[in-house]
N, C-alpha and C positions, 0 to 999 in steps of 0.2 A: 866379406870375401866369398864371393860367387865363383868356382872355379871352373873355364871350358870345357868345352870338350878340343884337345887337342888332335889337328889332319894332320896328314901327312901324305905329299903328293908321290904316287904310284907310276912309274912306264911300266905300258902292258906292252906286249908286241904278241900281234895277233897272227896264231897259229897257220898253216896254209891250206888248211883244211877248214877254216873258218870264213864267213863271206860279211860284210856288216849287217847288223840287224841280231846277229846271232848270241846267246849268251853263251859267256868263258868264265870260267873259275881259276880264279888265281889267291895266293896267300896271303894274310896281312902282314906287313915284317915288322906292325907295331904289337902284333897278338899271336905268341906261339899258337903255332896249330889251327888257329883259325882261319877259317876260306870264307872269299867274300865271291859275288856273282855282279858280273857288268854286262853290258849290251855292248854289240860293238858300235861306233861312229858310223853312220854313214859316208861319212867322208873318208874310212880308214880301209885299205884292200890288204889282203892278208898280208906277211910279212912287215906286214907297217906299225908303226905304233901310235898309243894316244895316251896321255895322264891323266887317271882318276885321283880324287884327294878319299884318302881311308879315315878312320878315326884311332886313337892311338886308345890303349888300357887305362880308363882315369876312373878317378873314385866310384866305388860302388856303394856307399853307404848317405842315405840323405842329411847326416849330419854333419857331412863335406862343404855343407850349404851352411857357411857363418856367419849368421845375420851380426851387425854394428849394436852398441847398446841401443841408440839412438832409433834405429831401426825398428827393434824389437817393441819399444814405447810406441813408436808410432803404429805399428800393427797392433797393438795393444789399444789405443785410444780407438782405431779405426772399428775395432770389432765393439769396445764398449758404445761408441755413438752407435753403429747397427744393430745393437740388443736393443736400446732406446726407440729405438724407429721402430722394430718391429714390436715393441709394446705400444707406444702410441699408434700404430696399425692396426693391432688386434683391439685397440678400447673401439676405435671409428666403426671397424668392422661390425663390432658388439650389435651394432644399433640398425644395421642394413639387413631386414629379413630375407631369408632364404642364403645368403652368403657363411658358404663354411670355412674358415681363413685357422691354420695350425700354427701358432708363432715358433712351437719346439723344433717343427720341419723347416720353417721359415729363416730360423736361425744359423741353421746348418748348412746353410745357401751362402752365407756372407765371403766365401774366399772364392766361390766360384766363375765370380769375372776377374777377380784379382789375380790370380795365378798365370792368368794370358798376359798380365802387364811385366812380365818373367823373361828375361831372354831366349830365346829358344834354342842357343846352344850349348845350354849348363851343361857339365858332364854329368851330372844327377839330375835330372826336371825335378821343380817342385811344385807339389802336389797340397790340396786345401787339409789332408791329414798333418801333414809336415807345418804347415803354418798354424793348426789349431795349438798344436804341441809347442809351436815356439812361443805364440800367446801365453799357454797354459803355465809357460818355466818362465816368461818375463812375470806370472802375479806373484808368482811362490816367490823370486827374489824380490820385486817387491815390496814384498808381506815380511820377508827375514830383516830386509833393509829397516824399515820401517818402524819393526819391535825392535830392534838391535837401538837405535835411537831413541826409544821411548825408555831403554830399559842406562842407557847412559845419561838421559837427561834426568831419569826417577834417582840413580843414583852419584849424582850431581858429577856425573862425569868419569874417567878413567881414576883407576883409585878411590873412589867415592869418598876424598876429601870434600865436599862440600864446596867445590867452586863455581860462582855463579855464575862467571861468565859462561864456563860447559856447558850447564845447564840452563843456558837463554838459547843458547846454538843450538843446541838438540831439540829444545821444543820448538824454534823457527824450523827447523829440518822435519819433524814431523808436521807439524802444518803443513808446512811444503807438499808431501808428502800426500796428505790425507787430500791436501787443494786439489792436487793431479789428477787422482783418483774420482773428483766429485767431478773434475772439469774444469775449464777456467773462469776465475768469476768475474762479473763485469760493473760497476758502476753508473746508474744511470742519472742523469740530471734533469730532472723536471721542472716544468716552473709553472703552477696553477696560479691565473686567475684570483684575483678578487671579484668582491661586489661591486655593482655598479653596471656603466654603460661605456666607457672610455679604459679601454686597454693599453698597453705598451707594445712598441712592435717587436718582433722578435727577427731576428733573421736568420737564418740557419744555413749550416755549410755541408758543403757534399758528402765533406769526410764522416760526417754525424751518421751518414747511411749507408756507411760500410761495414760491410762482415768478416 
């Protein structure tokens, strides 16, 4: 739940001591006390009028900005794959003389294109601080989620009667779990050759080379 910034269309009616081109201050009547400054239309001769769109009072605080669970994982995996990248970046680098490459500054880059793929008319913009921090509360739960699981499957479930079905489901859920975490894993099927001079053919399909 990303919430707007909510307009609100304004008639001005331009003073007769005003010519177009000229700025006027008028009030916002979505914002006690507040004054805003327009230019006039060229098209508009005094006495006349024209409608600007104002902005109304919406949230000030950037945790107005409710990232989805769903969300928050996916900014989560996005920044673990860019940790990744920029370590395998710094090992290449290693080896290129004269190249000085800082993974720590490097890393701290990761939200700075993303935050343009943002709407631009949130009533709060978000900014690569706001995303580190949603990151940083999707590990801690988690990391709660996760022991909290481990700690019902060790004792065999709610009540710690000793049922085993609990305790099959809590350690599938931790694996779960710990899988996400590492990444997803994949299966590969290969098929080596024997000896000799006469092979089998093989034939292969597209899908095989998809990512």
């Amino acid at each position: 739940n990303l919430p707007r910034k909510e307009m609100t269309k304004v008639s001005i009616t331009v003073p007769m001591n005003k010519r177009p081109g000229d700025d006027i201050t008028f009030s916002n009547p979505r914002v006690p006390d507040q004054k805003l400054r327009v230019k006039i239309p060229s098209s508009t001769l005094p006495g006349g009028k024209f409608v600007v769109s104002v902005p109304g009072m919406g949230p000030s605080s950037p945790n107005a900005n409710n990232f989805s669970r769903e969300a928050k994982e996916a900014l989560d995996d996005y920044s673990r794959a860019y940790d990744e990248w920029i370590e395998a970046e710094a090992r290449y680098r290693e080896n290129i003389p004269g190249v000085v490459y800082k993974p720590n500054n490097e890393r701290l880059k990761k939200f700075d294109n993303l935050i343009h793929e943002f709407p631009d008319n949130l009533a709060v913009p978000i900014d690569a601080v706001f995303l580190r921090k949603v990151v940083r509360r999707a590990r801690q739960n988690s990391s709660k989620r996760r022991k909290t699981i481990e700690m019902q499957a060790n004792n065999g479930g709610v009540g710690g009667g000793g049922d085993a079905a609990n305790r099959e489901d809590g350690e599938g859920r931790v694996m779960k779990e710990k899988q996400k975490e590492k990444g997803p894993s994949r299966t590969l099927s290969l098929r080596v050759p024997g000896r000799g001079c006469v092979f089998g053919k093989i034939i292969f399909d597209k899908s095989q080379f998809e990512r």
